[in-house]
VMD Tcl script that draws the C-alpha trace (Angstrom):
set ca {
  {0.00 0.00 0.00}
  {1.29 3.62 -1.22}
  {0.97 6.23 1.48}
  {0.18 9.95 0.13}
  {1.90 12.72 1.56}
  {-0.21 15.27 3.88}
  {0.30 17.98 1.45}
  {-0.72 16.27 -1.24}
  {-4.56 15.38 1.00}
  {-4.61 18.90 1.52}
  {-4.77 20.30 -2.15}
  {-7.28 17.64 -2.46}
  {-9.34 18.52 0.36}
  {-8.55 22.53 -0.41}
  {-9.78 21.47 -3.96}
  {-12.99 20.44 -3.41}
  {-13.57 23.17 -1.04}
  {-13.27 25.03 -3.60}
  {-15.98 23.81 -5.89}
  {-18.23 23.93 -3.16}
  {-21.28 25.63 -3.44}
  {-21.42 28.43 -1.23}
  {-23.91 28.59 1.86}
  {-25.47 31.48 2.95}
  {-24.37 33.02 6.52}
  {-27.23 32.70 8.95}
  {-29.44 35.90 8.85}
  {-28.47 38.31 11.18}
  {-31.37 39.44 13.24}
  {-32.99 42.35 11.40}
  {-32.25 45.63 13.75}
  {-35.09 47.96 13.78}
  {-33.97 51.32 12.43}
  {-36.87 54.03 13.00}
  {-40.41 53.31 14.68}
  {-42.36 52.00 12.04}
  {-39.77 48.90 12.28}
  {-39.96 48.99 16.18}
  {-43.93 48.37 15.70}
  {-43.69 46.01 13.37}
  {-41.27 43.61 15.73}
  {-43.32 43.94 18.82}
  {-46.94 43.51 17.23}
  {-44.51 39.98 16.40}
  {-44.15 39.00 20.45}
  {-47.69 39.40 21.48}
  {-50.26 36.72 21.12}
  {-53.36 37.97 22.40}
  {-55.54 35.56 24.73}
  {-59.30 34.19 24.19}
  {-62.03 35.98 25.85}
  {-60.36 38.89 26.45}
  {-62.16 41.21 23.37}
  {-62.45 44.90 24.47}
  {-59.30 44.47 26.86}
  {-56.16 47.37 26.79}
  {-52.82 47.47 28.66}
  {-50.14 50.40 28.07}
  {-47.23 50.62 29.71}
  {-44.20 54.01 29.67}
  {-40.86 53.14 29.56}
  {-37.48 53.70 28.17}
  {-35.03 51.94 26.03}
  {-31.10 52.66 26.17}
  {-29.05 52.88 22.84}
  {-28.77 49.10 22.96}
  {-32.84 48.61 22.66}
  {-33.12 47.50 25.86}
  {-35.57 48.54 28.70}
  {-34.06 51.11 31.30}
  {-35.91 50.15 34.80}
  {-39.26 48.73 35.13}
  {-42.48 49.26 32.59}
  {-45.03 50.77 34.52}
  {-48.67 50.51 33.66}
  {-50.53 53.66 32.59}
  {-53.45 52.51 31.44}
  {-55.43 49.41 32.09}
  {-59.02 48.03 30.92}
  {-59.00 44.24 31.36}
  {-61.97 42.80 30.17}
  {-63.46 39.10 30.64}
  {-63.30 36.87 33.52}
  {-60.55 37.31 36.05}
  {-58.60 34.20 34.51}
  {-59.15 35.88 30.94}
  {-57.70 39.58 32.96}
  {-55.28 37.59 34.25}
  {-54.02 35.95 30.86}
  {-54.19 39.06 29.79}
  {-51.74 40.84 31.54}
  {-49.36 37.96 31.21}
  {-49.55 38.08 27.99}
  {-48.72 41.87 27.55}
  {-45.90 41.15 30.08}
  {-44.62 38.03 27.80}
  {-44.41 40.30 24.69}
  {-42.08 43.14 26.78}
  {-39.60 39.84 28.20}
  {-40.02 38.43 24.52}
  {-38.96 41.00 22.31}
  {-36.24 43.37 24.80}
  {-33.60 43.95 24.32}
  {-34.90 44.48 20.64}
  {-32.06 44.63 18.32}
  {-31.82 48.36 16.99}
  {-29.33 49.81 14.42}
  {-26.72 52.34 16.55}
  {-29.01 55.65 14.63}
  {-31.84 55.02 16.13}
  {-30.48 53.60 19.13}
  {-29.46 57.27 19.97}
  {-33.19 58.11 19.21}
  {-34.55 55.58 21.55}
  {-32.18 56.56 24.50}
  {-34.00 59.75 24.50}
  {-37.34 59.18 24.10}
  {-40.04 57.53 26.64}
  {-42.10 55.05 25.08}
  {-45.87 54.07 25.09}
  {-46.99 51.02 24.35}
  {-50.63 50.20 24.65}
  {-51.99 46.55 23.82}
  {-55.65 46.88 22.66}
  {-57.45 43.79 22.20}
  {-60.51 45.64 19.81}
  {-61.32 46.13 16.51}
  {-58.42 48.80 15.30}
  {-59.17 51.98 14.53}
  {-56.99 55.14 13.85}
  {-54.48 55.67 16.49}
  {-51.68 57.81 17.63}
  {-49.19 56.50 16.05}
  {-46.35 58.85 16.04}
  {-42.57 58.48 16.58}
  {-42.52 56.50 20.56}
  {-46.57 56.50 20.73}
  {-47.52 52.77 19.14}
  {-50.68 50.62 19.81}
  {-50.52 47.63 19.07}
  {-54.33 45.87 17.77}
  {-54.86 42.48 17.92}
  {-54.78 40.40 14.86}
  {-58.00 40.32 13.34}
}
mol new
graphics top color blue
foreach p $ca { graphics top sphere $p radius 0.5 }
foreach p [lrange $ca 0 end-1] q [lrange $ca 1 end] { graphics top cylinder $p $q radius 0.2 }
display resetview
């Protein structure tokens, strides 16, 4: 039996390397850039519970440069409707979509933006309508 020297298994390995199709790099997760992108990735981490029609949650807070939230959310506004179970899922559910999506990842320009600016974030679980929807004021309707 013939041995073949190393170098010679590595232009053959190097070789076929080569002819390799290329694979894509995994996709980088999007970073949100202004607010219409912000709204768009947190209306993605809220599933909104049964029986709860008619309910709203909003909460202030602020996000650092990173997207993250500075301190705790605190709840400005809240009209739970249903049974207390379905108030209860509620709430938990609105509290899932803050741990879910934050830190969110943001692009460093509008990370500046967010480090300024307190948020509000209502969940409304009703038919949506027209809604202040400007710059850190977003609602978020339930899927219809």
């Amino acid at each position: 039996m013939r041995h073949v020297p190393v170098y010679a298994c590595l232009a053959i390995v190097a070789a076929c390397v080569a002819t390799m199709p290329a694979q894509a790099e995994p996709e980088a997760s999007a970073q949100a850039n202004n607010w219409a992108d912000l709204r768009a990735a947190l209306a993605k981490c809220w599933t909104v519970p049964a029986g709860t029609d008619g309910s709203l949650l909003a909460y202030r807070f602020g996000l650092d440069k990173a997207g993250a939230i500075r301190g705790r959310p605190r709840i400005i506004a809240r009209q739970l409707k249903g049974d207390a179970e379905a108030q209860r899922h509620y709430q938990e559910a609105a509290d899932a979509a803050l741990a879910k999506c934050f830190p969110i990842p943001v692009t460093p320009a509008f990370g500046a933006i967010l480090g300024e600016s307190p948020l509000y974030l209502r969940f409304v679980n009703t038919p949506p309508t027209s809604a202040y929807q400007i710059n850190s004021n977003i609602t978020l309707f339930a899927p219809r």
